[in-house]
N, C-alpha and C positions, 0 to 999 in steps of 0.2 A: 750258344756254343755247345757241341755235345758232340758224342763220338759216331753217331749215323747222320748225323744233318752238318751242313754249313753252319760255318758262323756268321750268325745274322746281325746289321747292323741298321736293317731297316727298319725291319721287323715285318711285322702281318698278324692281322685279328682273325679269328678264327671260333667255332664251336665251340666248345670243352663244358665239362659239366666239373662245375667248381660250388662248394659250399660257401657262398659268398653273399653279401647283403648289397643293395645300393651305396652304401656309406663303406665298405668294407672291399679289400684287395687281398686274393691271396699269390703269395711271388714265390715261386719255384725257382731255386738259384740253387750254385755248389759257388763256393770259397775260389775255386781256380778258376773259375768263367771272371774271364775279365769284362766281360760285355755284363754280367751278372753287377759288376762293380761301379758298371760306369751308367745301369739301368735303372742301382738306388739314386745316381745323382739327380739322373730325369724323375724319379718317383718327388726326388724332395723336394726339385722344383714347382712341380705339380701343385704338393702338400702345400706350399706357400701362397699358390692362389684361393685356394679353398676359404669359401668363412666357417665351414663345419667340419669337424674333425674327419678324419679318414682312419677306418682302423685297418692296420695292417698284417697279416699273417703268414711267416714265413715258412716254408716245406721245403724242406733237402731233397736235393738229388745230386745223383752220383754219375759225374762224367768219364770216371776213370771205370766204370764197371765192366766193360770190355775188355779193359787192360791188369785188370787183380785176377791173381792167381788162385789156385785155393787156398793156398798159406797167408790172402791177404794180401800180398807184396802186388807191387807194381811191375809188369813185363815192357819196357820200354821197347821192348825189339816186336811184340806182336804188330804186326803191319794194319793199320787202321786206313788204310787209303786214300790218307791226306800225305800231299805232296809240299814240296817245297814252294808254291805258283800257293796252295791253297793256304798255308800258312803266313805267306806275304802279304796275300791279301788280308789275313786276316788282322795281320799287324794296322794295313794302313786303314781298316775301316775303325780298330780302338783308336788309332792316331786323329783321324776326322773327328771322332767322338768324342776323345777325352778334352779337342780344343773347341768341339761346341758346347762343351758342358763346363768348361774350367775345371777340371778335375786335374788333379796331381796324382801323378803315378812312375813309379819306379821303371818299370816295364812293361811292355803290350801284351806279352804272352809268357807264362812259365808250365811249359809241358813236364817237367821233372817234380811238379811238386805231388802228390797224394791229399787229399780235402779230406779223407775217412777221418784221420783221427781229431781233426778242427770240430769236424759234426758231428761227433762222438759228444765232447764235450760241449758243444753246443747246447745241445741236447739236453744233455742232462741239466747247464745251468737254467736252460728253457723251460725244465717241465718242476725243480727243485726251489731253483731260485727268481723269479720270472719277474722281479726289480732288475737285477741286475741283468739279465740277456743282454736289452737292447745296448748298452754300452758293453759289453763281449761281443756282441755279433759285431759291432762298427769294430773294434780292436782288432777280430780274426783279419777282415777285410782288410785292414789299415797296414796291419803287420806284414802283410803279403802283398799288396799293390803299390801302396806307400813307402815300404821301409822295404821291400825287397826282398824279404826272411822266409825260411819253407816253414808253414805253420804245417807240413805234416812230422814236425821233429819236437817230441815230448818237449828237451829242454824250451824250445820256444814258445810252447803251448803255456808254459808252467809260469816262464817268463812276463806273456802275453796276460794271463788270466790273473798272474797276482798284482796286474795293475790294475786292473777291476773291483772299484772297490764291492765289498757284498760278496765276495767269491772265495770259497775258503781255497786255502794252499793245498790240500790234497785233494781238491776236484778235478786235477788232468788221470791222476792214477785211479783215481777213482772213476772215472768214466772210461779210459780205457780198458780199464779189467773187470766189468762189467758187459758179462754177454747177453745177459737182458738187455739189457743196453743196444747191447749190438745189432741183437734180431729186432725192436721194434728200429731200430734207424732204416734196417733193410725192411720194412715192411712199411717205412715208409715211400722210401724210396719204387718199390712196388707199386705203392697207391698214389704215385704220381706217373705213373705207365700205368697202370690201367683208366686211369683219368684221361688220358689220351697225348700227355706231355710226351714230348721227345728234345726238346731241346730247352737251355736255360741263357736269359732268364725268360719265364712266361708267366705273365701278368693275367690273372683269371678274376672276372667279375659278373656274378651271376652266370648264365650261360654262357658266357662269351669270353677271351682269351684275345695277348695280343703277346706276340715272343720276338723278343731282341729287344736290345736298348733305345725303345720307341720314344719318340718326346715327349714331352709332357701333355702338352695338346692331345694326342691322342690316347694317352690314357684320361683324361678328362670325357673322352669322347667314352672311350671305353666303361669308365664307370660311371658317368650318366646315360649309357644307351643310346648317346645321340648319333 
């Protein structure tokens, strides 16, 4: 899902130059790609055939970056050139998706929410506290597909993160008002465009790349080469 490409539910492998190992996956996703949501279900399927670990490394990207303004805000009126035929679809390929994967979700699509300020703090619990991420990354997900809630709104961020255990209570303020902060997220963000990403989610292992919520079989395929 992304703001120049389709949302993909088939997906496709492809090129890309990713710092990746055989045993290692790196997943380019944003908070508001619901295919992004329903991509970790096929990852964890995957993870469950494996006899050897799989390590995983997540990279933010920013699908509203078309639509923020300079002040940061969201322009909901900028015309992106999805229509209403392209949107439908896009509902019913999360709808196939979420019932081949048994995933539970609130809704198929929320174009009103903003992902900046979830991957703000993300962020920083990722580079600060890096116990506690992986349950904040599941919680931002959860809060927003599962529970329905705009994790681009402080209070829910605040909400969200003080159930986490490991995560101090002034970590949403604190990562929001941090513009170091800000410019390395955008710089990450960059260094998954010039990686050659354009759309989320995309699954990069070693040379090679596969984008949309692909099944688990073929991320298998994907990171063993075959």
């Amino acid at each position: 899902m992304t703001d120049s490409q389709p949302e993909s539910s088939s997906g496709s492998t492809t090129d890309v130059a990713a710092d990746s190992s055989p045993d290692s996956i790196t997943v380019y996703s944003d908070y508001v790609c619901p295919f992004c949501y329903l991509g970790r279900a096929s990852l964890a399927l995957y993870r469950e055939t494996r006899t050897e670990p799989l390590a995983v490394d997540w990279h933010p990207f920013d699908l509203r970056a078309g639509k923020r303004g300079p002040d940061g805000e969201i322009d909901h009126d900028v015309d992106d050139g999805k229509g209403d035929d392209y949107y439908e679809q896009a509902r019913e390929n999360v709808e196939r998706l979420r019932e081949r994967y048994d995933v539970e979700m609130a809704q198929s699509l929320r174009r009103d929410v903003d992902s900046l300020p979830a991957q703000l703090v993300s962020l920083h619990v990722k580079r600060e506290r890096l116990e506690s991420w992986p349950a904040l990354d599941d919680a931002i997900f959860d809060a927003l597909w599962v529970a329905g809630r705009d994790i681009g709104d402080r209070e829910v961020l605040v909400d969200v993160a003080g159930d986490v255990a490991g995560v101090p209570d002034d970590v949403v303020d604190t990562a929001l008002n941090d513009a170091d902060l800000r410019a390395s997220l955008e710089e990450l963000f960059d260094a998954a465009r010039r990686q050659g990403i354009t759309g989320v989610p995309t699954f990069a292992s070693d040379d090679r790349a596969a984008r949309g919520a692909v099944p688990p079989e073929q991320l298998r395929r994907l990171v063993d080469g075959e």
